[in-house]
LUMFI-475620 format. One record per atom (N, C-alpha, C): residue in three letters; atom name; x, y, z. Coordinates in steps of 0.05 Angstrom, whole numbers, always signed. Each point is the difference from the previous one (the first is absolute). Example, Ala and Ser with C-alpha at 12.3 -4.5 7.8 and 13.67 -1.06 7.14 Angstrom:
2
["ala" "N" [+264 -114 +156]]
["ala" "CA" [-18 +24 +0]]
["ala" "C" [+18 +24 +0]]
["ser" "N" [-7 +21 -14]]
["ser" "CA" [+16 +24 +1]]
["ser" "C" [-15 +22 +14]]
REM end
This chain:
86
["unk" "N" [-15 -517 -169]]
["unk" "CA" [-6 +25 +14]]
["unk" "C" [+17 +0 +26]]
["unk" "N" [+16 +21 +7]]
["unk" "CA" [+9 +11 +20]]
["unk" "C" [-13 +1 +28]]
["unk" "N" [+3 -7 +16]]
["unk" "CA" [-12 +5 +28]]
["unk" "C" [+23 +15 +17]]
["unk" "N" [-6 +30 +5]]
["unk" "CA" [+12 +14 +23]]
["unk" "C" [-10 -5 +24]]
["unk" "N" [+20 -3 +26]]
["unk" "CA" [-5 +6 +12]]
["unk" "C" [-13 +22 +16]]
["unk" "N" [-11 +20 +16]]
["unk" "CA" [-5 +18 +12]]
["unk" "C" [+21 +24 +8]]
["unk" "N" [+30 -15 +14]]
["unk" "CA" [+19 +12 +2]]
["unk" "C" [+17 +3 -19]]
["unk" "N" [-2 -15 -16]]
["unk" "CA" [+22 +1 -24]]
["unk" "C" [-15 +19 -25]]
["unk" "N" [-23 +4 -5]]
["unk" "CA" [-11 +23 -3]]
["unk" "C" [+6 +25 +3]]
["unk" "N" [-7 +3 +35]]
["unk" "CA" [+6 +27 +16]]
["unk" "C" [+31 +5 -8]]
["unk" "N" [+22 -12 +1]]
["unk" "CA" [+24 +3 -7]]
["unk" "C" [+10 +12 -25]]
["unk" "N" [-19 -14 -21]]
["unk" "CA" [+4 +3 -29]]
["unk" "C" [-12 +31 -5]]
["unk" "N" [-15 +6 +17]]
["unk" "CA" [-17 +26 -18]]
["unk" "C" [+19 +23 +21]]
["unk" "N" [+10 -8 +19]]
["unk" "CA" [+14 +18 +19]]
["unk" "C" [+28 +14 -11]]
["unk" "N" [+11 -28 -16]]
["unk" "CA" [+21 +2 -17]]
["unk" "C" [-5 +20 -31]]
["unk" "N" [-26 -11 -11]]
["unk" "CA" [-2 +23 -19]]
["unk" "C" [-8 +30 +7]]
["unk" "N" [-9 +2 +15]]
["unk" "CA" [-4 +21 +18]]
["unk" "C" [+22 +19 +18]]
["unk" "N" [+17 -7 -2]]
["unk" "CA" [+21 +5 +9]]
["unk" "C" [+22 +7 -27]]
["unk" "N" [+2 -19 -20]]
["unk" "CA" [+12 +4 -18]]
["unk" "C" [-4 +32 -17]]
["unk" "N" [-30 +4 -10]]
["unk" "CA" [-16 +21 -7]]
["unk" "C" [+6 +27 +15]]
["unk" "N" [+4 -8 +23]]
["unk" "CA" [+0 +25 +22]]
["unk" "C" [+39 +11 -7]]
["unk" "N" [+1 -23 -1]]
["unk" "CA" [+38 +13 -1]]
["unk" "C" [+10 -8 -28]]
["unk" "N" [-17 +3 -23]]
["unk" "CA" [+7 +4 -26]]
["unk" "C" [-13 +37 +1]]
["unk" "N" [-26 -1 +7]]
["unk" "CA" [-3 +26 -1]]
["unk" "C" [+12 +24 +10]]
["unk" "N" [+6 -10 +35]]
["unk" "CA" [+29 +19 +10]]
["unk" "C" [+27 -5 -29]]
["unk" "N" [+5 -7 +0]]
["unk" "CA" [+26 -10 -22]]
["unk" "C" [-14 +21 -16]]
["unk" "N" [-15 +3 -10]]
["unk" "CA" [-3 +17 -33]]
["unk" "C" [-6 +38 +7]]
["unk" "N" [-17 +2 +27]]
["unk" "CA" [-9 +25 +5]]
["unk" "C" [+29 +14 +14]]
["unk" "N" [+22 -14 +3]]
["unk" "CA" [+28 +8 +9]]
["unk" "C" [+13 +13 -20]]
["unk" "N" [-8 -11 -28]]
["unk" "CA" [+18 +15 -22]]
["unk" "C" [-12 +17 -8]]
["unk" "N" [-33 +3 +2]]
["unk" "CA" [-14 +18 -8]]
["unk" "C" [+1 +34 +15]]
["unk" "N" [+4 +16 -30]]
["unk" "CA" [-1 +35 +22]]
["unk" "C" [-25 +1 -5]]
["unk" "N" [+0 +24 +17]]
["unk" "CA" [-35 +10 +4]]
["unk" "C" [-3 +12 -30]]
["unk" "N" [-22 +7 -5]]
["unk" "CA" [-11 +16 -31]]
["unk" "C" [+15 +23 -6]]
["unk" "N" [-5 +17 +22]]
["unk" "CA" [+0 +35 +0]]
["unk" "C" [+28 +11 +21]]
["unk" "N" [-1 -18 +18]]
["unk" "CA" [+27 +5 +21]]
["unk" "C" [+21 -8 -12]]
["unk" "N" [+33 +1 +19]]
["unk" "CA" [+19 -15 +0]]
["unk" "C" [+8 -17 +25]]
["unk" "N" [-28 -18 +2]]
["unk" "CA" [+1 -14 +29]]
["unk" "C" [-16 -25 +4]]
["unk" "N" [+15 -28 -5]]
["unk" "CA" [-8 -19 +2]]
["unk" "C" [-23 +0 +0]]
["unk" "N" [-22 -15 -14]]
["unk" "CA" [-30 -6 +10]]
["unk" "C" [-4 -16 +24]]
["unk" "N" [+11 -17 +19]]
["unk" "CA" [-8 +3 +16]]
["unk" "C" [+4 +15 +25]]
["unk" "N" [-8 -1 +16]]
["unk" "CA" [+3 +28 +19]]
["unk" "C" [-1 -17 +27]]
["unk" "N" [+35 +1 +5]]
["unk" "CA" [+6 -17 +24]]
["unk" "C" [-14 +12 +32]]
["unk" "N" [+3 +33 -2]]
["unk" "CA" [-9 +7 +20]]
["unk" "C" [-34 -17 +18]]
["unk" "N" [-12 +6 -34]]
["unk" "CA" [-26 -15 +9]]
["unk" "C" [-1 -23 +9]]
["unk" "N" [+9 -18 -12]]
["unk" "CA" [+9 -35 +3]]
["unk" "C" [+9 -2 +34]]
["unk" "N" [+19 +18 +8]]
["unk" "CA" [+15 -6 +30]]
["unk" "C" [-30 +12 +15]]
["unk" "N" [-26 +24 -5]]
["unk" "CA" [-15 +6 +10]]
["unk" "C" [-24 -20 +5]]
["unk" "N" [-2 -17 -22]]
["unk" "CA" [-22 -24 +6]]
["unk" "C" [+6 -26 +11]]
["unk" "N" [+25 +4 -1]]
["unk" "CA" [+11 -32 +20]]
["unk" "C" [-7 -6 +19]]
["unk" "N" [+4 +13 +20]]
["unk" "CA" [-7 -3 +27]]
["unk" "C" [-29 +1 +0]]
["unk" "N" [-25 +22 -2]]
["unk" "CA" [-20 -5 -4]]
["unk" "C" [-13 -26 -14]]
["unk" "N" [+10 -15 -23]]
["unk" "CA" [-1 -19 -13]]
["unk" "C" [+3 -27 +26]]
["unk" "N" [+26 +0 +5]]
["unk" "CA" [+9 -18 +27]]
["unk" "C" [-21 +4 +16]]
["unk" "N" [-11 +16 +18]]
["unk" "CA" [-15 +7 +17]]
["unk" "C" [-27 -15 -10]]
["unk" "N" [-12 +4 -23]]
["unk" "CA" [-30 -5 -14]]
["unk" "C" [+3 -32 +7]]
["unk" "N" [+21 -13 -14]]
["unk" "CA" [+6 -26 -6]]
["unk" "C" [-1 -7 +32]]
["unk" "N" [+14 +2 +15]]
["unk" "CA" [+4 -11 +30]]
["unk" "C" [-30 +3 +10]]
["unk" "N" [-23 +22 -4]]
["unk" "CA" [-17 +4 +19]]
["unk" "C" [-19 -23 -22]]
["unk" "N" [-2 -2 -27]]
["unk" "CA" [-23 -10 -9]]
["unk" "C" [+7 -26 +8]]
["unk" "N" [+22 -11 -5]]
["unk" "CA" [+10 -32 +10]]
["unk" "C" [-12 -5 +36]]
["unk" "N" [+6 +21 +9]]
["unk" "CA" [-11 -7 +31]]
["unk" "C" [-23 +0 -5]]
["unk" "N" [-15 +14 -13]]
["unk" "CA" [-37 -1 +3]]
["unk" "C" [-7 -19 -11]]
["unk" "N" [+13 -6 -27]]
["unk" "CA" [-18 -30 -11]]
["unk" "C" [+11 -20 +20]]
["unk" "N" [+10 -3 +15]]
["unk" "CA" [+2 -23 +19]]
["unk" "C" [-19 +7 +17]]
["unk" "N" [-9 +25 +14]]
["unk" "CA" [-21 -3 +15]]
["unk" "C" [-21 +1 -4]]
["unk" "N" [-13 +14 -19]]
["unk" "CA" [-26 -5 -12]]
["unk" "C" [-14 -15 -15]]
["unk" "N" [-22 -16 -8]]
["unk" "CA" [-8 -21 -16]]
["unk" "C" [+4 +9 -16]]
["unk" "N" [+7 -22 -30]]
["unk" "CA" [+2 +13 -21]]
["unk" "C" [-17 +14 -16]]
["unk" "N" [-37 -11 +4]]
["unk" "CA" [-24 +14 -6]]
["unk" "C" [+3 +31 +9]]
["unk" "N" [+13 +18 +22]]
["unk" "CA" [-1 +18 +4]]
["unk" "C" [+20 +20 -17]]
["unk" "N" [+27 -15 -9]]
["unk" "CA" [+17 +8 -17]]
["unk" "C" [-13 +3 -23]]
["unk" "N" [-9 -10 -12]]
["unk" "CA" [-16 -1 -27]]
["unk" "C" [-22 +20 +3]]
["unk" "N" [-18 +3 +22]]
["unk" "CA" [-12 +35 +1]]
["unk" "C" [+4 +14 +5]]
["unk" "N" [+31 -6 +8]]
["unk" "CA" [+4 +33 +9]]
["unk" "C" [+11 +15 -19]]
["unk" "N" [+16 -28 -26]]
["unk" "CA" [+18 +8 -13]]
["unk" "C" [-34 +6 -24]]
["unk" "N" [-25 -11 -8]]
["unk" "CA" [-9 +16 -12]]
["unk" "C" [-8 +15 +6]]
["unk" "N" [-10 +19 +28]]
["unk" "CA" [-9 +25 -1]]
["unk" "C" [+22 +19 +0]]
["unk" "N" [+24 -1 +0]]
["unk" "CA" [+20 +12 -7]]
["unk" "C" [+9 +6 -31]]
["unk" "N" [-2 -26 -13]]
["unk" "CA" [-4 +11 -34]]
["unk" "C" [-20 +24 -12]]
["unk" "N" [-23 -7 +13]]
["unk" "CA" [-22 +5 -6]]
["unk" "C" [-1 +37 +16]]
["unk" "N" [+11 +4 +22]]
["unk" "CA" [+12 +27 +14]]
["unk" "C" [+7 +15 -29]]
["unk" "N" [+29 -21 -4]]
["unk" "CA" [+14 +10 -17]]
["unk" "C" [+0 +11 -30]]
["unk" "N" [-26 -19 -11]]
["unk" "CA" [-10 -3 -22]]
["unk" "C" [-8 +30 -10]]
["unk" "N" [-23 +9 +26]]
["unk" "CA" [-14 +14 -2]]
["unk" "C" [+6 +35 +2]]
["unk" "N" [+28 -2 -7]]
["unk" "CA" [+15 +37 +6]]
["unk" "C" [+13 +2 -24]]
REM end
């Protein structure tokens, strides 16, 4: 039996994870839309969530450093549970 380490783990699934992400960019590039004559993905949108994306990532990374993690875990379920419910 195999014994992973913890980091060598995190690496390995980061790598397939990464791989997936830019096999699927690779395939939705050759793909046209159904009904249009205009690529299916829609770059405009992609350049519109970046920065907001960047922004989410920078503020949640600062908060889980300041808050216990017990509070992350309720806040993040009454937020599902917000969400669940519309």
């Amino acid at each position: 039996m195999t014994i992973f380490f913890y980091f060598v783990v995190v690496e390995l699934v980061l790598g397939m994870i990464m791989g997936a992400s830019a096999s699927s960019v690779w395939y939705n590039l050759r793909v046209a839309h159904p009904t249009k004559e205009v690529p299916i993905l829609d770059y405009d949108l992609a350049l519109l969530f970046q920065p907001m994306l960047m922004l989410g990532i920078t503020v949640g990374v600062s908060l889980s450093v300041v808050f216990p993690f017990w509070l992350i875990t309720v806040l993040i379920i009454i937020l599902f549970i917000g969400l669940s419910n519309h």
